[in-house]
N, C-alpha and C positions, 0 to 999 in steps of 0.2 A: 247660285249653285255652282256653276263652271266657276268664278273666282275661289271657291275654297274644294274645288275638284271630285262634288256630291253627287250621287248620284242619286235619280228618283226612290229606284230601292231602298236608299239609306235614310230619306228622309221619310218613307211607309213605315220601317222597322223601328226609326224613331217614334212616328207617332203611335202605333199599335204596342209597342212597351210600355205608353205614356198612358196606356187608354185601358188601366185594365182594376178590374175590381174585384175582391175577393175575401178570404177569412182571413183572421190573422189571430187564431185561436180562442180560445175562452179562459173567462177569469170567476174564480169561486165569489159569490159574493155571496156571503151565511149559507144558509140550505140551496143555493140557487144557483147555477150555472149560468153566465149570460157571455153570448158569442159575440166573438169582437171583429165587423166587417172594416175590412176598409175599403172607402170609396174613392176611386179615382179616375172616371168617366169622364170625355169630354160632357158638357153640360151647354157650351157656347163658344162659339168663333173664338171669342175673347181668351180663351183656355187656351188655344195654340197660340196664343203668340210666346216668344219666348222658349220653345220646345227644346233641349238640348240633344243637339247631333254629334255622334262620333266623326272624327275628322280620320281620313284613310291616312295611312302611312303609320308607324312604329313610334308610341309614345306623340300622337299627336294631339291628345286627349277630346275637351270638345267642346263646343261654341253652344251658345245661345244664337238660336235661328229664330225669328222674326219670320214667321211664314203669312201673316197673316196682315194687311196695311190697309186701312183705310183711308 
């Protein structure tokens, strides 16, 4: 984290952006309305690794963070 100058905050608000599930409206199918979730929940360890983090500073875009090593 100090090498690309992260802070704890920044990698919560990465994972809690990462970890969320929700509608993503409905679609007619003949007489029947079926609703369209999408799921994006951790589910395992193995799900964080790889989480991508905003880097501080203007146009610094953002990394693939590996949080997670066995």
């Amino acid at each position: 984290m100090e090498s690309y100058n992260l802070t704890t905050s920044q990698i919560i608000q990465a994972l809690a952006s990462d970890n969320i599930s929700g509608t993503a409206g409905a679609m007619d199918r003949g007489s029947n309305e079926v609703a369209i979730r999408v799921l994006g929940e951790y589910n395992s360890i193995e799900n964080l690794n790889n989480i991508r983090v905003n880097l501080p500073g203007a146009n610094a875009g953002s990394i693939p963070l590996r949080i997670w090593q066995q």
